[in-house]
C-alpha positions as CSV (number, residue, x, y, z in Angstrom):
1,X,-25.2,-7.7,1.7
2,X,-23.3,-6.3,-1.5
3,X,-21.2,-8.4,-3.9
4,X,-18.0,-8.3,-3.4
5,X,-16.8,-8.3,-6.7
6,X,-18.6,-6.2,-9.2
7,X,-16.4,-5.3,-12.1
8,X,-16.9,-1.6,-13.6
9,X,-16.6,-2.9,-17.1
10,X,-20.0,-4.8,-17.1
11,X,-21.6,-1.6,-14.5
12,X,-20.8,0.8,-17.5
13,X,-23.2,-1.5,-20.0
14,X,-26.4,-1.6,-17.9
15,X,-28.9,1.2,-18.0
16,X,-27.9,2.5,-21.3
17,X,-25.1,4.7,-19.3
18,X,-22.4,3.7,-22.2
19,X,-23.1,5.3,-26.1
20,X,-20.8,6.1,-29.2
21,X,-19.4,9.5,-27.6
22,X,-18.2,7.9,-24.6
23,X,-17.1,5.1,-27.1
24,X,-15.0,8.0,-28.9
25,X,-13.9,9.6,-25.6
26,X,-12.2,6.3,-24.4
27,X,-10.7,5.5,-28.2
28,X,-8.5,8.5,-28.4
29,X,-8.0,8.2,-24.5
30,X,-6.7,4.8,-24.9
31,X,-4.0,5.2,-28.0
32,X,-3.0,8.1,-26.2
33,X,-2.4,6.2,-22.7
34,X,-1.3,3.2,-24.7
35,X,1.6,5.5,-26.4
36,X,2.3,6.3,-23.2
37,X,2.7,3.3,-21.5
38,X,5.1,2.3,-24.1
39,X,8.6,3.6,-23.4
40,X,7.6,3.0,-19.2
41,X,7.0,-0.5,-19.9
42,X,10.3,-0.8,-22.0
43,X,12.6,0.9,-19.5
44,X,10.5,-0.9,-16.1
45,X,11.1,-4.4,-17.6
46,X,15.1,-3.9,-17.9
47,X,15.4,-2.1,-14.7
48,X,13.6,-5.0,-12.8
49,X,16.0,-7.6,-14.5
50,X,14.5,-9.1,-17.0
51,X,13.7,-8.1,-20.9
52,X,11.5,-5.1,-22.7
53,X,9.6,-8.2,-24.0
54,X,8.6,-9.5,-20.3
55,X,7.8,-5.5,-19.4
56,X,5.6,-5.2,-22.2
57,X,3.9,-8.4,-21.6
58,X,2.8,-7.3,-18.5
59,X,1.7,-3.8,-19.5
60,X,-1.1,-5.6,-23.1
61,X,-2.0,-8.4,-20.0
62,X,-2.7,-6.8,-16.9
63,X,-3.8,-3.7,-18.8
64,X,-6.2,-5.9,-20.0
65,X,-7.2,-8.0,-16.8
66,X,-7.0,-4.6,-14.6
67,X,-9.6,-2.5,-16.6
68,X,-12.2,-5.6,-17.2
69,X,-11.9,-7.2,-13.7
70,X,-11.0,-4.1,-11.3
71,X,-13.1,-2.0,-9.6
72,X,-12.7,1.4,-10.8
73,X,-14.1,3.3,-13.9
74,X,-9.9,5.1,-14.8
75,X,-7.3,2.8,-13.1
76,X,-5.2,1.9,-15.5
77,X,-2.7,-1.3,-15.0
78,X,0.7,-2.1,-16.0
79,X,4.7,-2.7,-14.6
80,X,5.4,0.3,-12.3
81,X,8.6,1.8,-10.9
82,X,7.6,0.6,-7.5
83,X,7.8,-3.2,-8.2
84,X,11.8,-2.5,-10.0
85,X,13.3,-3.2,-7.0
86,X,11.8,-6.3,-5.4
87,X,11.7,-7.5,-8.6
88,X,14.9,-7.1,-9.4
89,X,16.1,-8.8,-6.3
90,X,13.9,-11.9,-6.5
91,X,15.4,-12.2,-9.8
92,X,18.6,-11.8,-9.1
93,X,18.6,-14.5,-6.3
94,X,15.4,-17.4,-7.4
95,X,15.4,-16.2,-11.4
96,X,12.8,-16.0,-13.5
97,X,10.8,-19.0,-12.4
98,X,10.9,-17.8,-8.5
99,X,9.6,-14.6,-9.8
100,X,6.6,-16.2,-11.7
101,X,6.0,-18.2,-8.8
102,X,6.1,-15.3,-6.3
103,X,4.1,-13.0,-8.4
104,X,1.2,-15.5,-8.8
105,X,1.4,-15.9,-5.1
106,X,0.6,-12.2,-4.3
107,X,-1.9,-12.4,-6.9
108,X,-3.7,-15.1,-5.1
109,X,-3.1,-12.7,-1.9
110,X,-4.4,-10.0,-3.6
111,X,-8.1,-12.2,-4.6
112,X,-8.3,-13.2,-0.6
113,X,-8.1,-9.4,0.6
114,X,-10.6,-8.8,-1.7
115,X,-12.9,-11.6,-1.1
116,X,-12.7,-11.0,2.9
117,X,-13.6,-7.3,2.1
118,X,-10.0,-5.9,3.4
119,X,-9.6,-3.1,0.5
120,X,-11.2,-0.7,3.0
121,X,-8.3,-1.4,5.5
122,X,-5.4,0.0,3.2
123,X,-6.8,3.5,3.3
124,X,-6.0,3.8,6.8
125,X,-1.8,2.7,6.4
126,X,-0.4,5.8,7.4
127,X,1.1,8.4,5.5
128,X,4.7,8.2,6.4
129,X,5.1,4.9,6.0
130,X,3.7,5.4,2.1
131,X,5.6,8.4,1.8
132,X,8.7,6.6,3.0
133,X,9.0,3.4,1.3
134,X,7.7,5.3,-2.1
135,X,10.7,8.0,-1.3
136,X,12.9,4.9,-0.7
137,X,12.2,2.9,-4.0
138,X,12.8,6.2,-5.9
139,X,16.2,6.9,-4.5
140,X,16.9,3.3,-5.5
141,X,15.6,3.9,-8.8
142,X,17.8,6.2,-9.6
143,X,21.1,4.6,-7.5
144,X,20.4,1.5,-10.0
145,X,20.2,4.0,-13.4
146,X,23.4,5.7,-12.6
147,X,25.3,3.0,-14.6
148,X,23.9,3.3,-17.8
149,X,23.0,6.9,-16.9
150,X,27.0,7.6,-17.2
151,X,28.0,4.6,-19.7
152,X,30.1,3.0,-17.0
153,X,30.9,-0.5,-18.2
154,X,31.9,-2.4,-14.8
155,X,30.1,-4.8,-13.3
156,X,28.0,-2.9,-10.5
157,X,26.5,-4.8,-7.1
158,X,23.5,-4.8,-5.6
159,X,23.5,-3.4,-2.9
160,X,22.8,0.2,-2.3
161,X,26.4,0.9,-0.4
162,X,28.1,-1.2,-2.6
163,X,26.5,0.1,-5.7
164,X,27.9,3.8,-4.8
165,X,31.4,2.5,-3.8
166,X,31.9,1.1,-7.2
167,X,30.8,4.2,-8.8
168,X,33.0,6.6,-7.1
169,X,35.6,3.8,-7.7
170,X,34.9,4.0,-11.6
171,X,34.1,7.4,-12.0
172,X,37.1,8.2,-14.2
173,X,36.0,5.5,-16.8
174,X,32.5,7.4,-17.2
175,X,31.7,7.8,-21.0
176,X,31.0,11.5,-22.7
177,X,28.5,10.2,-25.1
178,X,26.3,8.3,-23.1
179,X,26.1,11.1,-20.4
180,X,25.5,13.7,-23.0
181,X,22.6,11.7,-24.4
182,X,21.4,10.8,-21.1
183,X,21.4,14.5,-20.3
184,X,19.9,15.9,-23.5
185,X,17.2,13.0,-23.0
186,X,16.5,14.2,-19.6
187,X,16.4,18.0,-20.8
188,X,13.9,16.9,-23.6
189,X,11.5,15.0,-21.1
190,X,11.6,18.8,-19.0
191,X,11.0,21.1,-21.5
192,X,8.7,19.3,-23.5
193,X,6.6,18.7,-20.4
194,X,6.5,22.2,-19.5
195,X,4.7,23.2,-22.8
196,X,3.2,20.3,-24.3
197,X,0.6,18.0,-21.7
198,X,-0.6,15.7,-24.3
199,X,2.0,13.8,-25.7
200,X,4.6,12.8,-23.3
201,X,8.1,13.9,-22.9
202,X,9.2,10.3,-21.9
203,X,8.2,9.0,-25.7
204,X,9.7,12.6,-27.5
205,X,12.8,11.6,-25.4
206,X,12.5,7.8,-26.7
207,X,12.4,9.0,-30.2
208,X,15.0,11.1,-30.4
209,X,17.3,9.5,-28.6
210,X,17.0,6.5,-30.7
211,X,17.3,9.0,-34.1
212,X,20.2,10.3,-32.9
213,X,21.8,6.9,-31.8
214,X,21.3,5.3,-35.4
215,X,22.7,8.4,-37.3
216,X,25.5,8.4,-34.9
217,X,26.4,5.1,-35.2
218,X,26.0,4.9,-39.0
219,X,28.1,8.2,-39.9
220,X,30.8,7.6,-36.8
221,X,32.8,5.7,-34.6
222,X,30.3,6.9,-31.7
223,X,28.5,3.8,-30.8
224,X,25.8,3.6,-27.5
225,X,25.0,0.7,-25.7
226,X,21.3,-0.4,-26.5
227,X,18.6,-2.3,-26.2
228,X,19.8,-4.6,-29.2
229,X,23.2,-5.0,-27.1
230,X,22.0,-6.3,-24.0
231,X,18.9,-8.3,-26.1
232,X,20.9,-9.4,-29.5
233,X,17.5,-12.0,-29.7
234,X,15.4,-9.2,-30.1
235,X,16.6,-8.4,-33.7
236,X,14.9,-11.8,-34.9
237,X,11.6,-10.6,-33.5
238,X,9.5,-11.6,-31.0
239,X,7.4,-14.3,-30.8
240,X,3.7,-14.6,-29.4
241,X,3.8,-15.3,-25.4
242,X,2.1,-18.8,-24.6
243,X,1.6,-19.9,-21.3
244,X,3.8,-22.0,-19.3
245,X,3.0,-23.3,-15.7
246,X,5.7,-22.7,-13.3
247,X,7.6,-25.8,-11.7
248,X,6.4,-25.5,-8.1
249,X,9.0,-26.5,-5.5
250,X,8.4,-26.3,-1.3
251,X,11.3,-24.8,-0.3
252,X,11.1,-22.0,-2.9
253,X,7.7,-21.4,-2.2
254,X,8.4,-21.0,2.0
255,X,11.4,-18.7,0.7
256,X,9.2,-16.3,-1.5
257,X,6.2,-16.1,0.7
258,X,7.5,-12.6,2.3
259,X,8.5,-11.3,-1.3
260,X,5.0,-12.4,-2.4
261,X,3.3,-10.6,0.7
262,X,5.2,-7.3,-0.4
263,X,4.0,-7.5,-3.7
264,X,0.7,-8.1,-2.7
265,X,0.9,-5.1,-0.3
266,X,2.6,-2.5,-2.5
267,X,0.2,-3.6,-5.4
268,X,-2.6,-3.0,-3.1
269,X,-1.3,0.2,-1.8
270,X,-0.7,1.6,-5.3
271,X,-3.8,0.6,-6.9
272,X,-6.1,1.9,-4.7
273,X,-4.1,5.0,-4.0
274,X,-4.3,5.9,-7.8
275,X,-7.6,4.6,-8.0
276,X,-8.9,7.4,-4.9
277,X,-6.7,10.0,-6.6
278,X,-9.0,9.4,-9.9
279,X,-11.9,9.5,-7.7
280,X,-10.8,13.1,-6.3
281,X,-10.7,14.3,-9.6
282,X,-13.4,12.4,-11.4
283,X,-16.1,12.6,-8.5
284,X,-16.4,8.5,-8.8
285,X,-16.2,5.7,-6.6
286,X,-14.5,2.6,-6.8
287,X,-15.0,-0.4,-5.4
288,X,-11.5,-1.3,-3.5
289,X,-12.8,-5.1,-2.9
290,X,-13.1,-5.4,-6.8
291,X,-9.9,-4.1,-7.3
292,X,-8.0,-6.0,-5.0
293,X,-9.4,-8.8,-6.5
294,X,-9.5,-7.4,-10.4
295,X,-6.0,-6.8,-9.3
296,X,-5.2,-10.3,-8.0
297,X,-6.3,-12.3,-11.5
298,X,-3.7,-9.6,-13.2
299,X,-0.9,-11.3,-11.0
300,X,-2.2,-14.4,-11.0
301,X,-2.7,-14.7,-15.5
302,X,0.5,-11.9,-16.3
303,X,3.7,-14.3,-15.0
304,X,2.1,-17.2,-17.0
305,X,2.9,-15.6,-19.7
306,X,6.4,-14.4,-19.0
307,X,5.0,-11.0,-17.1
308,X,6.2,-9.3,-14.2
309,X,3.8,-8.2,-10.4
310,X,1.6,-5.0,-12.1
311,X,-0.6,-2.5,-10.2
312,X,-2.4,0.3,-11.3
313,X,-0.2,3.4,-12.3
314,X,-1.0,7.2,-11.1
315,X,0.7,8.8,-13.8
316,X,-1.0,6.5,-16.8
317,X,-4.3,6.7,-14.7
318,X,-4.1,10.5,-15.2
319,X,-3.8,10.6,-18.5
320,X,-6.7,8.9,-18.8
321,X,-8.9,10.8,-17.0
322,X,-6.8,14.1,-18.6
323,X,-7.7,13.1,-22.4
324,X,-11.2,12.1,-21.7
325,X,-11.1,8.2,-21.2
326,X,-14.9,7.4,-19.5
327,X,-14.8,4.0,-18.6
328,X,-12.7,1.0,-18.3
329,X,-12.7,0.4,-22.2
330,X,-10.0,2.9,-22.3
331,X,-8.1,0.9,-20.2
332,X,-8.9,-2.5,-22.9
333,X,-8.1,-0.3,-26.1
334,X,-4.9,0.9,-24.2
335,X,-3.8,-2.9,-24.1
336,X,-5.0,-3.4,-27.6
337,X,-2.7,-0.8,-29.0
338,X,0.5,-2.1,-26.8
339,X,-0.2,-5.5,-28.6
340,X,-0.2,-4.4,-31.9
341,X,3.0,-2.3,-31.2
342,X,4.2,-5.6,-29.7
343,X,3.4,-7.5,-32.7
344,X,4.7,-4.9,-35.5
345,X,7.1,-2.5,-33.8
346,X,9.1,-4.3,-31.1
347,X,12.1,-5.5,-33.7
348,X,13.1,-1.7,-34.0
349,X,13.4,-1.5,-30.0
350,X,16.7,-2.8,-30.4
351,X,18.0,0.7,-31.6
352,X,17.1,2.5,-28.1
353,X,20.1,3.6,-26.3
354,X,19.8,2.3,-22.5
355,X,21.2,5.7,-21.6
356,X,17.8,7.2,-23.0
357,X,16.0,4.5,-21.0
358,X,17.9,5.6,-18.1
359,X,17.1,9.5,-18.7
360,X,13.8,8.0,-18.3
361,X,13.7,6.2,-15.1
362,X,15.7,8.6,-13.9
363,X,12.4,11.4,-14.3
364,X,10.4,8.3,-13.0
365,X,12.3,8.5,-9.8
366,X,12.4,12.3,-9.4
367,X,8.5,12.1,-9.7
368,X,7.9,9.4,-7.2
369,X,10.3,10.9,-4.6
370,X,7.7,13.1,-3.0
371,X,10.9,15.2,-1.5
372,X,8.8,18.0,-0.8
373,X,5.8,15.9,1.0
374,X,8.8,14.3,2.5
375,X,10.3,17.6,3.9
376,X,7.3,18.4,5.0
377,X,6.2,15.2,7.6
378,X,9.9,15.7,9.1
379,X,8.3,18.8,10.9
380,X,5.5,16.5,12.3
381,X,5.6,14.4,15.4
382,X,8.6,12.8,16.7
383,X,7.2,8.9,16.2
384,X,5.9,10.0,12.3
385,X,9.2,11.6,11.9
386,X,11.3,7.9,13.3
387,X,8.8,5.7,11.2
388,X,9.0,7.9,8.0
389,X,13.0,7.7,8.5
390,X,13.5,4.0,9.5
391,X,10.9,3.2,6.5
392,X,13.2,4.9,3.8
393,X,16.1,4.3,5.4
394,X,15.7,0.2,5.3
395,X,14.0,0.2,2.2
396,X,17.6,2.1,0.6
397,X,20.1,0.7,2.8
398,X,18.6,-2.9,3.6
399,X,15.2,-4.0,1.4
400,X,11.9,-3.1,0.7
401,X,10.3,-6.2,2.1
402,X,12.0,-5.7,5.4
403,X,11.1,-2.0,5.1
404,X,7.5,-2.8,4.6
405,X,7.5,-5.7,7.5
406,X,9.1,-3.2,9.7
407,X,7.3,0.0,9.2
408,X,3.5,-2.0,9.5
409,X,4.8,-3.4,12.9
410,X,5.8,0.6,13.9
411,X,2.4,1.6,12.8
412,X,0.4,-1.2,14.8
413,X,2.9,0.3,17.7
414,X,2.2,3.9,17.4
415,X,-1.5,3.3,17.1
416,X,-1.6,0.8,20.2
417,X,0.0,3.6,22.1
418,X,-1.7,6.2,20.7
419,X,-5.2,4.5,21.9
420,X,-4.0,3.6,25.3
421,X,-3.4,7.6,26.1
422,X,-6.8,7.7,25.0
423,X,-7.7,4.9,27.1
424,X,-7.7,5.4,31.2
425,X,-9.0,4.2,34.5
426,X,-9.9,6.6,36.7
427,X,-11.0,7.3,40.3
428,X,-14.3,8.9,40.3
429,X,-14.8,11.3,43.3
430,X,-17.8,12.0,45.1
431,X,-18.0,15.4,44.0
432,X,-17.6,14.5,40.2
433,X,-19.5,12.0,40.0
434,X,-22.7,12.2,37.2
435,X,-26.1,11.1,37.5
436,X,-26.2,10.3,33.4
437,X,-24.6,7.4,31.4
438,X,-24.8,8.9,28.2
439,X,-24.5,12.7,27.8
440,X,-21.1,12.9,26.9
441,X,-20.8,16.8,28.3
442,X,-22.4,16.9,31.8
443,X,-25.0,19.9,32.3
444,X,-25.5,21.6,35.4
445,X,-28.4,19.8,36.7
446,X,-26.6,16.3,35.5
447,X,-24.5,16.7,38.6
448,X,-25.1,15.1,41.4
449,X,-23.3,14.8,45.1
450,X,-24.1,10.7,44.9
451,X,-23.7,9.1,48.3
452,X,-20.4,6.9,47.9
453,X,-21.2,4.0,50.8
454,X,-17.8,3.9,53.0
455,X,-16.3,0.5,51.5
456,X,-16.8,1.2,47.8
457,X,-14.8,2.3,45.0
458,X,-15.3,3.7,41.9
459,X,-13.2,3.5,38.8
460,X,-14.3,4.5,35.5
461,X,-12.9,3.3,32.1
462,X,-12.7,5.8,29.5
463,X,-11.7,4.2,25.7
464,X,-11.1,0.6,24.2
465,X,-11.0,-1.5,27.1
466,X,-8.2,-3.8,25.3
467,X,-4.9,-5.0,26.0
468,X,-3.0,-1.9,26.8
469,X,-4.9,-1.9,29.6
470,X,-3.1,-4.5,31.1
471,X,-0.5,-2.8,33.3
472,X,-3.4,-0.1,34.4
473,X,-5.6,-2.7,36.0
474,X,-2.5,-3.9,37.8
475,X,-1.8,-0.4,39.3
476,X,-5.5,0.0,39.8
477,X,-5.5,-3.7,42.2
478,X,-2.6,-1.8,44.3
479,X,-4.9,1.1,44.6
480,X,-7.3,-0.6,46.9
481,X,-7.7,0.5,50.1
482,X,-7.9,-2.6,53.0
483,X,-11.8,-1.8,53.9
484,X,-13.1,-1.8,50.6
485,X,-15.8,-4.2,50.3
486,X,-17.5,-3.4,46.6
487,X,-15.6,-2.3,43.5
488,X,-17.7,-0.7,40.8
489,X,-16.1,-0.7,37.3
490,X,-18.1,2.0,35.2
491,X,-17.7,1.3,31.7
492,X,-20.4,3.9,30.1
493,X,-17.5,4.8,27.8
494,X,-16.2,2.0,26.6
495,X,-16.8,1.0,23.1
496,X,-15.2,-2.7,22.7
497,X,-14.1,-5.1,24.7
498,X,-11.0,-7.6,23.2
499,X,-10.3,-10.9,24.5
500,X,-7.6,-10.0,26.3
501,X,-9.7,-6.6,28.3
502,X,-12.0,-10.1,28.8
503,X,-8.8,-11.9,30.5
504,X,-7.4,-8.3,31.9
505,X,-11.7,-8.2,33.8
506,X,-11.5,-11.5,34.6
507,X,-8.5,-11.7,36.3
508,X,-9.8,-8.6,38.1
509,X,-12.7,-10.3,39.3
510,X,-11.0,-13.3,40.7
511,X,-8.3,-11.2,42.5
512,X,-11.1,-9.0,44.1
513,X,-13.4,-11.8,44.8
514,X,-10.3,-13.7,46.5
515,X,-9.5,-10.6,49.2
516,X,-13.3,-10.9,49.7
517,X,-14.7,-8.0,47.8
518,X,-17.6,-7.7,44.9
519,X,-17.4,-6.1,41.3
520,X,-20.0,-4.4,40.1
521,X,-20.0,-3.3,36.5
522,X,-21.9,0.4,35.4
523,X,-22.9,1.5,32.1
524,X,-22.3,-1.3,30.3
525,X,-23.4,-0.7,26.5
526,X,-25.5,-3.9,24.7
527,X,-22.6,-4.5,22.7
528,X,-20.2,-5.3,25.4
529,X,-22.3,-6.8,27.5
530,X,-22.9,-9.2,24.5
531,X,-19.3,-9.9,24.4
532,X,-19.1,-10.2,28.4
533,X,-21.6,-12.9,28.5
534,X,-20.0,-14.8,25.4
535,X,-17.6,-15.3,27.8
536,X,-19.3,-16.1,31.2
537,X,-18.2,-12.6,33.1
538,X,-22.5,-12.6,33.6
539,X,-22.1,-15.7,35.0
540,X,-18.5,-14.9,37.1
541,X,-19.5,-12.2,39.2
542,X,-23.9,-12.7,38.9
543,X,-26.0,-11.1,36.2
544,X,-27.2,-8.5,39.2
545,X,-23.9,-7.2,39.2
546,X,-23.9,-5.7,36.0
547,X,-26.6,-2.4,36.1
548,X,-26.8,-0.2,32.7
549,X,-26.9,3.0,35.5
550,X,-24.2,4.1,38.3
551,X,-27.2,5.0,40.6
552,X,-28.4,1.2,40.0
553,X,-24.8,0.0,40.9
554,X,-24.7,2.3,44.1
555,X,-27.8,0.4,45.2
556,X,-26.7,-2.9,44.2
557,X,-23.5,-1.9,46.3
558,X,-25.9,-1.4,49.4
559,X,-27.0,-4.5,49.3
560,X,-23.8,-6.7,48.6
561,X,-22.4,-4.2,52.0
C-alpha cells in the first residue's frame, strides 16, 4: 500500500529530476506569482474582516506550508475570495479568537480526510453544487464591495437583503471621487489584461490608484478613504508575527464546528480543483491525499500566527505554470518574496485607497461568477437546475455554510434516486429467461425456454441491492401468488449488498419462510456472498439455497417442491 502523504517538494529532489534551469524557471516564476499575490492578499484580508497584515500573513505562511507539504508540483496557497465570506461572518459574530479557533479546526479536518484517503471523494461533488455556491460567494463579493466601491460612508449590514436596502437608501450620498477611482481602477485591471499577460492588471491598478490618491490629496482638498484610515496602526509599521495559542472554550468550539466543516470542505474543493486544472495543463498528477493533508498543516500553523482559512488559488496557480514555475519551490520563493515585501514595504500600504481595493475584488468576483457556465447548467435537468438554484440562492440570501450543508444533502438525494431507477426487481418470464449468469447481452443460443416448476417464482435484481430497495421488496411480497411454494431471488447483477439490502433480504426470508415457502438465491457474485454470510443469510435460509447458476436453483427448487 502507498504512503499517504508524500510531499512533492522532497519527490522533485530524488533521481537528479531538479537542476539549476528548473532552479531559474521557478525563481522568476515565483517573484512573479509573489507580485501577484500581493494586492489579492491585501484586498482578501479587509474584505474578510480583519487587517492587510492578517491577509498577508496568511498568503508568506500557507504559501509556504502549501508548496512544501501539499501534493502537487503548481498549487499555489494563499487567502482566497472564497473564504471572504464565512470569514467575515465568523468574525463578525465569535471575533478573531473564534476564527483562529475555527480555522485550526478545519485544518485538523482537512489532515483526517487525508489520512483516511478521502481526497479522491471530492472529485465526484457535483458540478452544480460547485458552480453554485462559487456563483453565490461572488455575487456576495461584490454586494459587500459596493460600499467602498461608491464611497458611501453609512454603516452597512450584513446581510445580503439588508445590505442592498441600505444602499438604495443611501444612494444620494454616493461620492464622485471614489466612484471615479473605483471605475478608472477597474478599467485599468481590463485593458491592461487584454494586452499585457505577464504582469497583472490587479497590481498596475494598485499602483496607480495609490499615485493618484497621494498627489490628490497633497495638491487638493480631494481626500479617499484608505488603507491608513481604517488601519491608522499600520503607519508605525508592522511588527514580526509570533505565535499565540488560542484560548479554547467548549461552547465556542460546539458553536464553530459547522463553520469549521465549511472551511474544511471549500478548502478542499478549491485545492484540488486548481490543483486538477494544473494537471490538465501541465500533464502531472497530484496526490489529493497529500494535499488535503499539506493543506490541513497550512490551517492548522497560519491562525497561530494571526492568519486567516487558505487554500490553493486557480488564478495564482496559473501563473505559475504560465511563467514557467517547475516545482513546488516556486511556490517557497513566492512566500519568500511576500515576506520581504512584508518586512520593507508594508508601511507604504497605508496610502491605498479602499475604493482601488474594491475595483479589485470587484474583477475577483466577476471572474469567479462562472455566469456563463451558470447559464449554461440551467438548460440541464430539472433536479441539476433546483440544486444549482437552491445552492446560490442560500449561499446569497441565507449563508454559505447552510448552502453547503444543504446542497451535499440534495446531492446524496439525487444520486440515491438516481441509482434506484437503476436499480429493479423484476419478474422473469418463462420465455425470457437465460441459461448464462454472466454475458451481460444474451446471444441467440443463450436462450433458453427453462422449465419454471408450477409453485415457483422468479425475481431478478438488477443494480445495488441497497436501501432504496426497500419499498420494492414490499410490493414484490404482495406479488406472490397463494400456491407458490419456492421463491428464487437472482441476483447475477447485483454488485453490493448494504446492511440495510441485508435487513431488506432478511426480512424477506422470514416473511416467506413464515407463509411456508423457500428462497433460493441465483447468481450470487463471491463478493456478496461474502457479505451474506458475514451476516448469517448462509446460515438463515441453508447454504444449498444459494446456487452461483439459475439452472442450479431450478433444480434446487425441485427438490424443496
Amino acid at each position: 500500500m502507498t504512503k499517504v502523504f508524500q510531499p512533492k517538494f522532497f519527490h522533485v529532489f530524488q533521481k537528479g529530476y531538479y537542476n539549476r534551469q528548473k532552479l531559474t524557471s521557478d525563481l522568476i516564476a515565483g517573484v512573479i506569482v509573489g507580485i501577484i499575490a500581493l494586492p489579492l492578499a491585501i484586498a482578501f484580508g479587509i474584505a474578510s474582516g480583519v487587517s492587510p497584515q492578517q491577509g498577508l500573513i496568511t498568503a508568506i505562511i500557507a504559501g509556504f506550508l502549501v508548496s512544501f507539504f501539499g501534493g502537487s508540483r503548481f498549487l499555489i496557497g494563499g487567502p482566497t475570495g472564497a473564504f471572504i465570506v464565512i470569514v467575515a461572518g465568523i468574525v463578525a459574530q465569535y471575533g478573531l479568537q473564534g476564527l483562529t479557533i475555527a480555522t485550526i479546526m478545519a485544518g485538523v479536518f482537512l489532515i483526517i480526510m487525508g489520512v483516511c484517503r478521502m481526497g479522491v471523494i471530492f472529485k465526484f461533488i457535483p458540478y452544480p453544487i460547485v458552480v453554485g455556491f462559487t456563483s453565490g460567494i461572488a455575487v456576495t463579493i461584490f454586494s459587500t464591495q459596493v460600499k467602498d466601491f461608491f464611497g458611501i460612508t453609512a454603516a452597512i449590514p450584513s446581510g445580503f437583503i439588508p445590505q442592498w436596502v441600505a444602499y438604495i437608501q443611501n444612494f444620494s450620498a454616493i461620492s464622485p471621487a471614489e466612484t471615479l477611482m473605483s471605475l478608472g481602477c477597474l478599467l485599468v485591471i481590463i485593458v491592461w489584461s487584454r494586452f499585457v499577460k505577464k504582469i497583472p492588471g490587479s497590481l498596475i491598478a494598485l499602483v496607480a490608484g495609490t499615485a493618484v490618491s497621494v498627489v490628490l490629496s497633497a495638491t487638493s482638498d480631494i481626500h479617499f478613504a484608505t488603507i491608513g484610515t481604517k488601519f491608522p496602526e499600520l503607519a508605525e509599521g508592522l511588527p514580526m508575527p509570533t505565535p499565540v495559542a488560542p484560548v479554547w472554550d467548549y461552547d465556542t468550539i460546539k458553536g464553530l464546528v459547522s463553520p469549521a466543516f465549511t472551511i474544511a470542505i471549500l478548502c478542499a474543493i478549491e485545492s484540488l480543483l486548481a490543483a486538477m486544472v494544473a494537471d490538465g495543463v501541465t500533464g502531472k498528477h497530484h496526490d489529493s491525499n497529500t494535499e488535503l493533508i499539506g493543506q490541513g498543516i497550512a490551517n492548522v500553523v497560519t491562525p497561530m500566527f494571526g492568519g486567516i482559512p487558505a487554500t490553493g488559488a486557480i488564478a495564482r496557480t496559473m501563473a505559475n505554470i504560465n511563467n514557467g514555475g517547475k516545482s513546488p519551490v516556486a511556490g517557497v520563493i513566492h512566500a519568500v518574496v511576500l515576506l520581504l515585501i512584508y518586512l520593507f514595504l508594508m508601511p507604504y500600504a497605508v496610502y491605498i485607497p479602499l475604493s482601488c481595493l474594491a475595483a479589485i475584488l470587484v474583477m475577483v468576483a466577476y471572474n469567479m461568477s462562472e455566469w456563463r457556465t451558470f447559464k449554461y447548467l440551467l438548460r440541464g435537468d430539472k433536479s441539476d437546475v433546483a440544486v444549482l438554484l437552491i445552492t446560490f440562492f442560500l449561499t446569497v440570501i441565507v449563508d454559505l455554510t447552510v448552502a453547503i450543508e444543504v446542497g451535499m444533502v440534495l446531492a446524496v438525494a439525487l444520486f440515491v434516486r438516481r441509482v434506484m431507477e437503476t436499480s429493479s426487481i423484476n419478474v422473469i418470464e418463462e420465455d425470457s429467461l437465460l441459461a448464462t449468469e454472466n454475458d451481460e447481452v444474451a446471444q441467440p443460443d443463450d436462450i433458453e425456454h427453462l422449465d419454471i416448476p408450477r409453485g415457483v417464482e422468479v425475481y431478478e435484481v438488477n443494480g445495488p441491492f441497497f436501501f432504496g430497495l426497500a419499498s420494492k421488496f414490499e410490493e414484490l411480497n404482495k406479488l406472490s401468488a397463494d400456491d407458490v411454494k419456492v421463491r428464487i431471488i437472482r441476483m447475477r447483477k447485483v454488485p453490493f449488498i448494504d446492511s440495510t439490502g441485508i435487513n431488506n433480504l432478511r426480512n424477506l426470508c422470514e416473511r416467506t419462510q413464515r407463509r411456508g415457502m423457500q428462497v433460493i438465491l441465483s447468481g450470487v457474485n463471491p463478493k456478496v456472498a461474502q457479505t451474506l454470510a458475514k451476516y448469517g443469510i448462509d446460515s438463515m435460509i441453508g447454504s444449498d439455497n444459494i446456487q452461483p447458476h439459475i439452472t442450479l436453483a431450478l433444480e434446487r427448487a425441485r427438490q424443496c417442491l
